[in-house]
C-alpha positions as CSV (number, residue, x, y, z in Angstrom):
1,X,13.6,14.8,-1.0
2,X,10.1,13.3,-1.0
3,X,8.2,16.6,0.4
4,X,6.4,17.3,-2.9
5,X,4.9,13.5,-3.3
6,X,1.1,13.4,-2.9
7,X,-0.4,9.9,-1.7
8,X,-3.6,9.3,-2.6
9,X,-4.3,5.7,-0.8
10,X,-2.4,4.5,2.1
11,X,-2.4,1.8,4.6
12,X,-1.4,1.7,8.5
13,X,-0.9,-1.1,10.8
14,X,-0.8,-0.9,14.7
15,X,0.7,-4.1,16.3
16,X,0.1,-5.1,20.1
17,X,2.6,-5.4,22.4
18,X,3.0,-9.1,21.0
19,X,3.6,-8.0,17.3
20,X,0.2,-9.1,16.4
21,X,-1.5,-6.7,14.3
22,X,-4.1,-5.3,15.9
23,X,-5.6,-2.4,13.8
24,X,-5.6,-1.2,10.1
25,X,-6.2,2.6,9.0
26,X,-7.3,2.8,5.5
27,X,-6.6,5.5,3.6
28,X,-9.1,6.1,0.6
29,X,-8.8,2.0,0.3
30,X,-12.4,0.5,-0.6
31,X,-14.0,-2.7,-1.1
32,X,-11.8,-6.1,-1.0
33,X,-9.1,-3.1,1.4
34,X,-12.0,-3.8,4.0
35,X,-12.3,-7.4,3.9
36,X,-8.3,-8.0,3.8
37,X,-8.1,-6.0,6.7
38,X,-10.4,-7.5,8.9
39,X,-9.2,-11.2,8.1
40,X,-5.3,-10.2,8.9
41,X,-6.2,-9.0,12.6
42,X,-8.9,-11.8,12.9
43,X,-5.8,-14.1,12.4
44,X,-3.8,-12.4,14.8
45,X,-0.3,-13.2,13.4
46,X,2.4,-11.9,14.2
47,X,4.5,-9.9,11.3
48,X,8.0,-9.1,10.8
49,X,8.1,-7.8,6.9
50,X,4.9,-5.3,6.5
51,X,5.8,-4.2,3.2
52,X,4.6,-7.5,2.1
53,X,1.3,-7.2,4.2
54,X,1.4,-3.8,2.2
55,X,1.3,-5.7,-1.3
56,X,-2.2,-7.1,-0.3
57,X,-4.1,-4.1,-0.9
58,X,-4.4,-2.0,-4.3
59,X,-2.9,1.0,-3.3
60,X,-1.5,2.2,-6.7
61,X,-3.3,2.4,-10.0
62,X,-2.5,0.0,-12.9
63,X,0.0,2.2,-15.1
64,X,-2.0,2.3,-18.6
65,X,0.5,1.1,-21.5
66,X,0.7,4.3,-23.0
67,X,1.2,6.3,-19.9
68,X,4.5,4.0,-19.7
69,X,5.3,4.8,-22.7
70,X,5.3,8.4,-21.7
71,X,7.0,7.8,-18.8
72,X,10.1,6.1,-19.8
73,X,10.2,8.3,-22.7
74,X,10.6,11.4,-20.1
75,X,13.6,9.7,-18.2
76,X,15.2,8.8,-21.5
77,X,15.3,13.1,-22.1
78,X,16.3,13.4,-18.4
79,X,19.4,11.4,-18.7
């Protein structure tokens, strides 16, 4: 069960009846999010695999190394 996630930055894209993308909603995505999105329906391709389209935009922040380290300490207690 995912219902307690929050998302911070999130990405949609609407495809035409052709599978070419034809819109992007950004969610809380800045900057180079802008510029990405207006090439990839400039280019009109069509796309089969958007999670790779996805990978394009910084939607998560870097993990800091000692936040990591937190975090795979707390699974290690989980298990």
């Amino acid at each position: 069960d995912n219902s307690n996630e929050s998302y911070e930055r999130g990405v949609v894209f609407y495809k035409g009846e052709n599978g070419k993308v034809v819109g992007v909603l950004l969610l809380n995505v800045y900057g180079s999010g802008v510029d990405v999105s207006r090439r990839i329906i400039e280019e009109a391709r069509s796309i089969d695999d958007f999670r790779q389209l996805a990978k394009l935009y910084e939607l998560y922040s870097p993990v800091e190394p000692e936040q990591e380290e937190k975090s795979e300490a707390k699974s290690d207690k989980d298990e």
